[in-house]
LOKETOR-249601 format. One record per atom (N, C-alpha, C, O, CB): x, y, z. Coordinates in nm, 3 decimals. Glycine has a CB too. Example, Ala and Ser with C-alpha at 12.3 -4.5 7.8 and 13.67 -1.06 7.14 Angstrom:
+---------+---------+---------+
|    east |   north |      up |
+---------+---------+---------+
|   1.319 |  -0.569 |   0.780 |
|   1.230 |  -0.450 |   0.780 |
|   1.320 |  -0.330 |   0.780 |
|   1.424 |  -0.332 |   0.846 |
|   1.131 |  -0.447 |   0.905 |
|   1.285 |  -0.225 |   0.708 |
|   1.367 |  -0.106 |   0.714 |
|   1.290 |   0.003 |   0.787 |
|   1.341 |   0.114 |   0.804 |
|   1.408 |  -0.060 |   0.572 |
+---------+---------+---------+
# end
This chain:
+---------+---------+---------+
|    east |   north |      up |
+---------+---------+---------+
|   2.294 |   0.493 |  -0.363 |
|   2.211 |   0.472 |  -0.480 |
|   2.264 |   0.352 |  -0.560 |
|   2.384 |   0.324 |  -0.563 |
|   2.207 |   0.600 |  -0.567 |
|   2.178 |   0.290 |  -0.618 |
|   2.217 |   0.164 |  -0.707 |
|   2.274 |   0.222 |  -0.882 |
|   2.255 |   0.322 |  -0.953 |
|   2.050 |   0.052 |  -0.717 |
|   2.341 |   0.106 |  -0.891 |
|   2.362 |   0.166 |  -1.039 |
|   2.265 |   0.070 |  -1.170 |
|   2.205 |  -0.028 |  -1.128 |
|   2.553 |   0.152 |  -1.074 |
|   2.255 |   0.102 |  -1.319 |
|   2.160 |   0.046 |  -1.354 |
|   2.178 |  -0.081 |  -1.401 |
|   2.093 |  -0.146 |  -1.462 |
|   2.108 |   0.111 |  -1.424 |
|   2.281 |  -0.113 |  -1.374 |
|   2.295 |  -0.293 |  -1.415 |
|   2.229 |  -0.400 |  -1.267 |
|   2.197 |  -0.518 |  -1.259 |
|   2.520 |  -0.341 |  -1.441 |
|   2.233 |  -0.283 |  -1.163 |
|   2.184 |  -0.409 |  -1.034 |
|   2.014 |  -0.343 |  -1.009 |
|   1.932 |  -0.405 |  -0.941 |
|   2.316 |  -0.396 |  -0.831 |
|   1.986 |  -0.226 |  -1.068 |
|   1.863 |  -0.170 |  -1.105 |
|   1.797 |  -0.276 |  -1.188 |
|   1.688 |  -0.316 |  -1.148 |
|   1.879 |  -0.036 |  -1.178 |
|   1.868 |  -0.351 |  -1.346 |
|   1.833 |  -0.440 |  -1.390 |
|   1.840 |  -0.568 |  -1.327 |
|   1.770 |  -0.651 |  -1.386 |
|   1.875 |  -0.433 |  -1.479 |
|   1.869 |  -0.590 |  -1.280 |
|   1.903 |  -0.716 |  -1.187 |
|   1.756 |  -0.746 |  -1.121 |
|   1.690 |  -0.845 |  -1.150 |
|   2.034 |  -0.678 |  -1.056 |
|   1.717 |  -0.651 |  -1.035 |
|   1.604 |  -0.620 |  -0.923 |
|   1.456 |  -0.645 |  -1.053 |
|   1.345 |  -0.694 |  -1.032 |
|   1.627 |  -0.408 |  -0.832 |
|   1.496 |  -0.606 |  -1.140 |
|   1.399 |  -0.606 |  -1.255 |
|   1.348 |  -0.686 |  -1.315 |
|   1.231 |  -0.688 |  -1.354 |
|   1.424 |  -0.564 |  -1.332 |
|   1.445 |  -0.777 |  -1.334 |
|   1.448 |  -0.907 |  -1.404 |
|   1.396 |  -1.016 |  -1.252 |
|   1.303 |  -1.096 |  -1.252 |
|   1.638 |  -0.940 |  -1.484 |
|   1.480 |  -0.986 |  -1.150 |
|   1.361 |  -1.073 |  -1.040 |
|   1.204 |  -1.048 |  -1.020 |
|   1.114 |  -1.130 |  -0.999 |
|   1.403 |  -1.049 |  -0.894 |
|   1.202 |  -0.922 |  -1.031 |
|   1.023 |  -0.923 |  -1.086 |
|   0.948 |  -0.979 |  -1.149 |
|   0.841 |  -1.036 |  -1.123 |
|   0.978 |  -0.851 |  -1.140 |
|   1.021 |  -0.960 |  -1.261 |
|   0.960 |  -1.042 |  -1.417 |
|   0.970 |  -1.184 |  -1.385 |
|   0.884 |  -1.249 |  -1.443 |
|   1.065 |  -1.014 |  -1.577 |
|   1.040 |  -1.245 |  -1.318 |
|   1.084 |  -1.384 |  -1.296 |
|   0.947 |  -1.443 |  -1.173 |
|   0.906 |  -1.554 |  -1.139 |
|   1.274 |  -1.380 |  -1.223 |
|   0.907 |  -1.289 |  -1.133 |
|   0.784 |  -1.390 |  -1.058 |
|   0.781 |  -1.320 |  -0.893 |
|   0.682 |  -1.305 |  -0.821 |
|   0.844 |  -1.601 |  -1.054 |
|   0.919 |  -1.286 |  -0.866 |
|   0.940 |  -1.228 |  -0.754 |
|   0.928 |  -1.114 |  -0.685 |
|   1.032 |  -1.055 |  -0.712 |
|   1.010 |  -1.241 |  -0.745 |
|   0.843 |  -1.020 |  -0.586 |
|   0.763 |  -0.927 |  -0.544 |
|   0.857 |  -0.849 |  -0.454 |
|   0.962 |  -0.909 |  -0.429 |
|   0.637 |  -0.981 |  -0.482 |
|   0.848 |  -0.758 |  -0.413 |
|   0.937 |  -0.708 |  -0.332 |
|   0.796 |  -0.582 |  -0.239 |
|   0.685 |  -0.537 |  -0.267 |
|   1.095 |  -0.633 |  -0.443 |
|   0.854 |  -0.577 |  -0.172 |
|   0.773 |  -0.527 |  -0.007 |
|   0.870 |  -0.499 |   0.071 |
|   0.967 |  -0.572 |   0.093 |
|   0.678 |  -0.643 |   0.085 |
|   0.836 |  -0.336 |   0.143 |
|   0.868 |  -0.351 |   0.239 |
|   0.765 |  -0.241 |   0.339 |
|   0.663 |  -0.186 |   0.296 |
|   1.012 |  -0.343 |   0.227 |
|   0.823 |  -0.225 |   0.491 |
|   0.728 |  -0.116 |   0.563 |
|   0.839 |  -0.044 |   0.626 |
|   0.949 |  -0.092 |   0.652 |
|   0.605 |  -0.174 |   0.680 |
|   0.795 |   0.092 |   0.651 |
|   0.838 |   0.197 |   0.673 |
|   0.750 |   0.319 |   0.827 |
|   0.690 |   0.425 |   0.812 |
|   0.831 |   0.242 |   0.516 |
|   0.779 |   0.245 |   0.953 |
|   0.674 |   0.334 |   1.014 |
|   0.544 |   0.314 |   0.980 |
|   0.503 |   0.200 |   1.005 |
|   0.695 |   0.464 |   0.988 |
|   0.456 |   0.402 |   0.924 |
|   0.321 |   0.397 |   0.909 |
|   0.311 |   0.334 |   0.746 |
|   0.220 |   0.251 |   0.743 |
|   0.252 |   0.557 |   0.941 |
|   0.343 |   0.342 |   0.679 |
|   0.350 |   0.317 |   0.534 |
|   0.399 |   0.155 |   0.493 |
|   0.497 |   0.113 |   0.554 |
|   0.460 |   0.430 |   0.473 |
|   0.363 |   0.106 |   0.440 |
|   0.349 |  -0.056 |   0.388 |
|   0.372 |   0.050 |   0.237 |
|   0.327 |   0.163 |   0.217 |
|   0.155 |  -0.185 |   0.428 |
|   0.474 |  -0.050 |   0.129 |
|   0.486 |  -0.035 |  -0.012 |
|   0.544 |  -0.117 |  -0.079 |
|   0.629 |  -0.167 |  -0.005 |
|   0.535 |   0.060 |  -0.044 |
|   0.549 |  -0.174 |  -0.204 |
|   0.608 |  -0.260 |  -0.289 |
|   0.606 |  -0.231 |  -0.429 |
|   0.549 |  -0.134 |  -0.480 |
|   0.558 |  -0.374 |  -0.270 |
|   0.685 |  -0.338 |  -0.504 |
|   0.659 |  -0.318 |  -0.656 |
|   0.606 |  -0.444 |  -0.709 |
|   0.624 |  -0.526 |  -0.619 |
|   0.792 |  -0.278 |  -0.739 |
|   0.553 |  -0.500 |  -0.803 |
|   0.472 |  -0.621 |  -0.865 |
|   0.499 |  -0.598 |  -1.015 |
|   0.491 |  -0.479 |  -1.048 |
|   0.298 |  -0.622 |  -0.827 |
|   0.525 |  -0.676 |  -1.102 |
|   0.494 |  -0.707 |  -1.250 |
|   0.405 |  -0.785 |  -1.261 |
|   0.381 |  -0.894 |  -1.210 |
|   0.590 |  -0.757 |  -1.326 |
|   0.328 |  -0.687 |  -1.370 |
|   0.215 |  -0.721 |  -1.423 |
|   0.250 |  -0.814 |  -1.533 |
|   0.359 |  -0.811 |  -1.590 |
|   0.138 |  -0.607 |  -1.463 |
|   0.118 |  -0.928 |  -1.572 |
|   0.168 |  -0.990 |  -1.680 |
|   0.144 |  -0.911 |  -1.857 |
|   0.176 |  -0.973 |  -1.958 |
|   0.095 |  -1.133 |  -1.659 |
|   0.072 |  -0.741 |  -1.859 |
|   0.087 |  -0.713 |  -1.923 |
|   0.245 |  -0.603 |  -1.998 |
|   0.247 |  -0.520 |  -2.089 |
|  -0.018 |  -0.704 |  -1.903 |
|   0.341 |  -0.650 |  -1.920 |
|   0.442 |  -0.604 |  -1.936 |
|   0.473 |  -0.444 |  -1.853 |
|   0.536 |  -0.345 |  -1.890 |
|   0.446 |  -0.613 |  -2.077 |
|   0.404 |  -0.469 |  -1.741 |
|   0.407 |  -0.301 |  -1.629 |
|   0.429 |  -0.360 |  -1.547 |
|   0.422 |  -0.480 |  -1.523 |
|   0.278 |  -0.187 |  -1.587 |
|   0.478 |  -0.222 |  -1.462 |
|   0.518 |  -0.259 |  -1.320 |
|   0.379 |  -0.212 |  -1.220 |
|   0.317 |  -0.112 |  -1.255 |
|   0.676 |  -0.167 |  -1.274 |
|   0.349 |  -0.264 |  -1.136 |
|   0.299 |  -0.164 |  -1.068 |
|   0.353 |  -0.150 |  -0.907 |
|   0.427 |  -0.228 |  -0.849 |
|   0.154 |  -0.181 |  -1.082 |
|   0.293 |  -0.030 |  -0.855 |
|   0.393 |   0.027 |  -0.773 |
|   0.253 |   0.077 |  -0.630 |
|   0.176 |   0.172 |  -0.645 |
|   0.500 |   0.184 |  -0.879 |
|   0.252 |   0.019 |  -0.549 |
|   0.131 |   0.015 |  -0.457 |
|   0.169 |   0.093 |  -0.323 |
|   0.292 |   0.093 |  -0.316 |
|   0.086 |  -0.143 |  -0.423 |
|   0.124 |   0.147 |  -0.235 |
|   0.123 |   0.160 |  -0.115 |
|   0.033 |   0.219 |  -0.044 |
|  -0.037 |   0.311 |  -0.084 |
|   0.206 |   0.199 |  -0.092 |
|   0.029 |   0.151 |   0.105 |
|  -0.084 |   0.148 |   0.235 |
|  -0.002 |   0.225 |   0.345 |
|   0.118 |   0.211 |   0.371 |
|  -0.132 |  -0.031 |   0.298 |
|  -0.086 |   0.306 |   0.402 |
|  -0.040 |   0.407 |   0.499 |
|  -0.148 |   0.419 |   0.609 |
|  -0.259 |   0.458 |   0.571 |
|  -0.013 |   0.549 |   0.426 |
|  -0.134 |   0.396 |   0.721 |
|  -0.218 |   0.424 |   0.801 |
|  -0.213 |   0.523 |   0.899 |
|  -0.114 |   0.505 |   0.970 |
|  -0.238 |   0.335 |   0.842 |
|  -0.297 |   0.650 |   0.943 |
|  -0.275 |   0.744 |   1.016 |
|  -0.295 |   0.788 |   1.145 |
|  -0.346 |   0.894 |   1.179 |
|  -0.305 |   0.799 |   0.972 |
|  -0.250 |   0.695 |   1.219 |
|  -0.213 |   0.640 |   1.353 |
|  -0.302 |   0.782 |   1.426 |
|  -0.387 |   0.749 |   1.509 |
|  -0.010 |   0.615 |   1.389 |
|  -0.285 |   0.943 |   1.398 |
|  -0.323 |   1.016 |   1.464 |
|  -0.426 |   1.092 |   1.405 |
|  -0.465 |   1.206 |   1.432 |
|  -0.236 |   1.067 |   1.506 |
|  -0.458 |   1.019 |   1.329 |
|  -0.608 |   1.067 |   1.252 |
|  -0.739 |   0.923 |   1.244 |
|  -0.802 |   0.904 |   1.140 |
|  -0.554 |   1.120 |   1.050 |
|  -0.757 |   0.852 |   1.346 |
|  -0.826 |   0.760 |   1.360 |
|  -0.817 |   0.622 |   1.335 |
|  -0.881 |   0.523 |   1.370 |
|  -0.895 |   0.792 |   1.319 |
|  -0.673 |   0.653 |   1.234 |
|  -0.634 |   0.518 |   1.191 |
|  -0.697 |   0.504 |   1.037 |
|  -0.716 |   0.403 |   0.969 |
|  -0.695 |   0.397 |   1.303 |
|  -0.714 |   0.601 |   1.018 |
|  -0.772 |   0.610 |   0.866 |
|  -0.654 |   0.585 |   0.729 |
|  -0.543 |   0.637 |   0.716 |
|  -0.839 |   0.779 |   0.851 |
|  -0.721 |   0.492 |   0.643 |
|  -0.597 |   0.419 |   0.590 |
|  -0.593 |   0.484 |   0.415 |
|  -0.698 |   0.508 |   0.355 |
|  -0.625 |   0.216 |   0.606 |
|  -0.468 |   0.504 |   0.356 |
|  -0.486 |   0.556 |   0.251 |
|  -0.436 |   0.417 |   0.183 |
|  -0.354 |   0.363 |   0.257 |
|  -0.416 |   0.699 |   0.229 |
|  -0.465 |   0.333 |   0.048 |
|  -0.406 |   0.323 |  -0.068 |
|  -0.371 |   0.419 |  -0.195 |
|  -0.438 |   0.520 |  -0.219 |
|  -0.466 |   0.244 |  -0.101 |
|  -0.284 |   0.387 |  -0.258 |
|  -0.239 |   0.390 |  -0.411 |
|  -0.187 |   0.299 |  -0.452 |
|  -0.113 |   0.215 |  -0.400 |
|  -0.159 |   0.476 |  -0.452 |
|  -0.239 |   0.318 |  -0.586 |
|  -0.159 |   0.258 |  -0.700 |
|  -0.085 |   0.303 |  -0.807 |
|  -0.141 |   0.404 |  -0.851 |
|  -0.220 |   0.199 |  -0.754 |
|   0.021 |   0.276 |  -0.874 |
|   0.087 |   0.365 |  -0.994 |
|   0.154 |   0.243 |  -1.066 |
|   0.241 |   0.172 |  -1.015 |
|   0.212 |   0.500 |  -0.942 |
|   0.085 |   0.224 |  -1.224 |
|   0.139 |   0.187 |  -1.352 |
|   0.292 |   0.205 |  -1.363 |
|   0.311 |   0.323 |  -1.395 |
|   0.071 |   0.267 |  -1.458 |
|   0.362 |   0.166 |  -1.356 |
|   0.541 |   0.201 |  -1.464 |
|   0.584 |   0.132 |  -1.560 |
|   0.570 |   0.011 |  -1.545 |
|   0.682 |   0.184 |  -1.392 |
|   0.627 |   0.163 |  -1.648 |
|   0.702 |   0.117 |  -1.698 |
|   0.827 |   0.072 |  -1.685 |
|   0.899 |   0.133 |  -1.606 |
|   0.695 |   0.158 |  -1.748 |
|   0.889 |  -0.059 |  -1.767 |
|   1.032 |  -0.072 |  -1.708 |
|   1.114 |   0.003 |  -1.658 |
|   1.161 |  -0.008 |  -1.545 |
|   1.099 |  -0.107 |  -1.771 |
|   1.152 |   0.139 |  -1.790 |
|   1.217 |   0.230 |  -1.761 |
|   1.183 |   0.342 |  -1.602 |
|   1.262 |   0.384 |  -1.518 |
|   1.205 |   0.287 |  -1.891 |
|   1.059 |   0.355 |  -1.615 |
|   1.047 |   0.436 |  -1.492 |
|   1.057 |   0.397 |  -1.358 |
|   1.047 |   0.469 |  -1.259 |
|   0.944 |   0.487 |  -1.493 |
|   1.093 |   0.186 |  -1.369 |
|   1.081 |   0.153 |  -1.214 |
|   1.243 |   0.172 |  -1.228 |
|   1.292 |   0.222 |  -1.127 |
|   1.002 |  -0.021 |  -1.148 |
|   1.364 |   0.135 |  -1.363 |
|   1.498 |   0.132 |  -1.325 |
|   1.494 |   0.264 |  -1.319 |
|   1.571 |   0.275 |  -1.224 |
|   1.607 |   0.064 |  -1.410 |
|   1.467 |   0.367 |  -1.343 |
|   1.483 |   0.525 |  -1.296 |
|   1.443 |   0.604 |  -1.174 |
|   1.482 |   0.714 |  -1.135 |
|   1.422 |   0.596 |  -1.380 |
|   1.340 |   0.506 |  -1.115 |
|   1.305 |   0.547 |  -0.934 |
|   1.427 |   0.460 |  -0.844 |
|   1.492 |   0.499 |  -0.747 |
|   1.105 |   0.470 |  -0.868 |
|   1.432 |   0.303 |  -0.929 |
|   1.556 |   0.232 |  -0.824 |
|   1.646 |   0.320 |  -0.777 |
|   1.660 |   0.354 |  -0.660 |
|   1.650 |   0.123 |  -0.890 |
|   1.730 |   0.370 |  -0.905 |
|   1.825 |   0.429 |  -0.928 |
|   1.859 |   0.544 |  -0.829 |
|   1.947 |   0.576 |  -0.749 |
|   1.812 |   0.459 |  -1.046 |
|   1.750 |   0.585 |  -0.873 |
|   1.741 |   0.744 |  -0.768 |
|   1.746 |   0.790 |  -0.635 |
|   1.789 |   0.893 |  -0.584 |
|   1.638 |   0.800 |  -0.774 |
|   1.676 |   0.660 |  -0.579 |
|   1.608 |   0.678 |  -0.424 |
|   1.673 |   0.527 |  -0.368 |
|   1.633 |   0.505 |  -0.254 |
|   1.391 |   0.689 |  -0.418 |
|   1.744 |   0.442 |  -0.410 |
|   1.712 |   0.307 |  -0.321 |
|   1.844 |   0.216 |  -0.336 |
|   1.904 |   0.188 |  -0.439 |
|   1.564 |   0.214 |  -0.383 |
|   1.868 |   0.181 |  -0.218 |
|   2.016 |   0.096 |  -0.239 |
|   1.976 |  -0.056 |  -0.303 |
|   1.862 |  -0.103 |  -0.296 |
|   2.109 |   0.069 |  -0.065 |
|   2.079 |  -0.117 |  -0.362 |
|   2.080 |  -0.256 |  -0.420 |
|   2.044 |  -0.381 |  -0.307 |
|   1.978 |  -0.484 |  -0.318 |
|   2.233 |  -0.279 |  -0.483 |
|   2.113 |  -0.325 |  -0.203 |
|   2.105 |  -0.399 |  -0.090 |
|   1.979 |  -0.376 |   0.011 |
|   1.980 |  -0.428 |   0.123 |
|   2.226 |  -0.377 |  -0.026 |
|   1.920 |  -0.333 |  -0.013 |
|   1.807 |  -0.291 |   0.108 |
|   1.684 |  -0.339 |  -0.009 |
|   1.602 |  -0.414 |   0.046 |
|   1.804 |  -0.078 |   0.178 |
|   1.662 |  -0.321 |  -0.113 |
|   1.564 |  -0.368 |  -0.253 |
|   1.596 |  -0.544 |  -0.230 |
|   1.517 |  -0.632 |  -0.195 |
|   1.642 |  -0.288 |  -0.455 |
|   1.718 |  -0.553 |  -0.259 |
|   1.701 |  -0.723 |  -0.260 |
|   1.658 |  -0.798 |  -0.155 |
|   1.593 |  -0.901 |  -0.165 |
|   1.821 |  -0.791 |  -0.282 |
|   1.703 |  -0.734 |  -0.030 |
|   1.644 |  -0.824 |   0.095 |
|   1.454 |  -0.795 |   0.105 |
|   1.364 |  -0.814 |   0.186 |
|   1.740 |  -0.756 |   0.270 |
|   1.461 |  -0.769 |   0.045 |
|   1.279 |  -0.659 |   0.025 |
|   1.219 |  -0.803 |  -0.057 |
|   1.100 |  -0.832 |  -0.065 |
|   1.277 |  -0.438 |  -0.134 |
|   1.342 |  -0.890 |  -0.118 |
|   1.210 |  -0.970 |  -0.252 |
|   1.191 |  -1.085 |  -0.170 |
|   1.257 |  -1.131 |  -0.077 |
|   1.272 |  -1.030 |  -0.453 |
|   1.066 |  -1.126 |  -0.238 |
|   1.002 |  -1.233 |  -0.162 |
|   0.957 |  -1.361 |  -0.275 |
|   0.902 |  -1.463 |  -0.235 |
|   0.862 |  -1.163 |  -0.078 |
+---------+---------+---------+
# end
């Protein structure tokens, strides 16, 4: 798990312009800053054994709630090679 100074780090490359993506098996996901001061938080899944039928979402965050998912679920090192 990351801690929240490289949580901020990852944060501040957002805001700076920079996107982060990655894929997972069937699932495509990323994070984006909005220019109204949100994060948003997207992902595409496709169901390889159900026709290929494809789901999106989307989810609003706030600063705090994207450094509180980093934190939780995601290494410093696997997020940074993710930005683009």
């Amino acid at each position: 798990m990351m801690t929240e100074a490289e949580a901020m780090t990852l944060v501040a490359a957002l805001k700076s312009g920079k996107r982060f993506a990655t894929r997972f098996q069937e699932e495509e996901w990323g994070i984006i800053y909005e220019d109204n001061g949100r994060f948003q938080k997207w992902s595409h899944r496709v169901e390889p054994f159900e026709g290929g039928k494809e789901e999106w979402s989307r989810e609003q965050m706030s600063e705090a709630e994207v450094v509180a998912l980093l934190m939780a679920y995601y290494s410093f090192d696997r997020m940074q090679a993710g930005l683009r």
